[in-house]
C-alpha positions in Angstrom: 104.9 94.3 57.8 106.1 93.8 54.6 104.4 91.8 51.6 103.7 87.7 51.5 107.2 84.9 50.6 106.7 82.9 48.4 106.1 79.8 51.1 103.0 81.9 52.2 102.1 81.7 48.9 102.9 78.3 48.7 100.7 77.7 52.0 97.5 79.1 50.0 97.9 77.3 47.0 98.5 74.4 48.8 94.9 75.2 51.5 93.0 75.7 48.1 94.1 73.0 46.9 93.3 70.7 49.7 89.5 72.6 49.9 88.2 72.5 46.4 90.6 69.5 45.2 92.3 69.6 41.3 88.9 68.7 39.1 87.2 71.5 40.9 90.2 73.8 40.2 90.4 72.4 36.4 86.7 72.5 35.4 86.8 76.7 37.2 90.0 77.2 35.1 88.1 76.0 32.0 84.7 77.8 32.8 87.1 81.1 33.5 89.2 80.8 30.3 85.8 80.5 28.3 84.0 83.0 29.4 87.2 85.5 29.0 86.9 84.3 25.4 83.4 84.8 24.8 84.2 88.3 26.5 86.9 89.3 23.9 85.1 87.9 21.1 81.9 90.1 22.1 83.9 92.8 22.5 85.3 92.6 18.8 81.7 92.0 17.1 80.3 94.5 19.5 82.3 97.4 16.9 80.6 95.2 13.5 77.8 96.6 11.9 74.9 94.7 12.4 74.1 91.9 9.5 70.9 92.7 7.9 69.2 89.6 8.9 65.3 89.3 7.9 64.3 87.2 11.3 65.8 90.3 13.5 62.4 92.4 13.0 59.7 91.3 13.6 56.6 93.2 12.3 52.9 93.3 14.0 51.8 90.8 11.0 54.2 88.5 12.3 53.6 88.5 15.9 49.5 88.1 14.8 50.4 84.3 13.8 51.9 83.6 17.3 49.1 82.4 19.9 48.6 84.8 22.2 50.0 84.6 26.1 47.0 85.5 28.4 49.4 86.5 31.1 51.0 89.5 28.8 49.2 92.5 28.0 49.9 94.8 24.8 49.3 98.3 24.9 50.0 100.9 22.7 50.5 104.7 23.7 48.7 107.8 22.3 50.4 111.0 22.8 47.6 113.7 23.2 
């Protein structure tokens, strides 16, 4: 029992192939390659410091000129 030749390898590829066909294959590639990017590039401005940005906070003066959602409730706790 030892490991796979490289026709049984060839036999795979080749099944794969023939079930999802080459665009399928090319747009999966593309989708993979970005989202490895997006990956590595979150993971190098996940160590930054965060950008003091004035529309990151948003204070209870702020939130008062939004309409309000009926279907959300705000509470507030009291410790006792």
């Amino acid at each position: 029992m030892g490991g796979f030749s490289i026709w049984h390898w060839l036999i795979v590829l080749l099944i794969v192939v023939m079930v999802f066909g080459t665009k399928k294959l090319r747009n999966m590639g593309g989708d993979l390659g970005g989202a490895v990017k997006g990956f590595k590039d979150g993971m190098k401005d996940g160590g930054a410091a965060p950008a003091d940005d004035k529309t990151a906070a948003v204070t209870n003066s702020q939130a008062a000129d939004k309409p309000v959602d009926k279907t959300t409730i705000d509470v507030e706790a009291k410790k006792l």
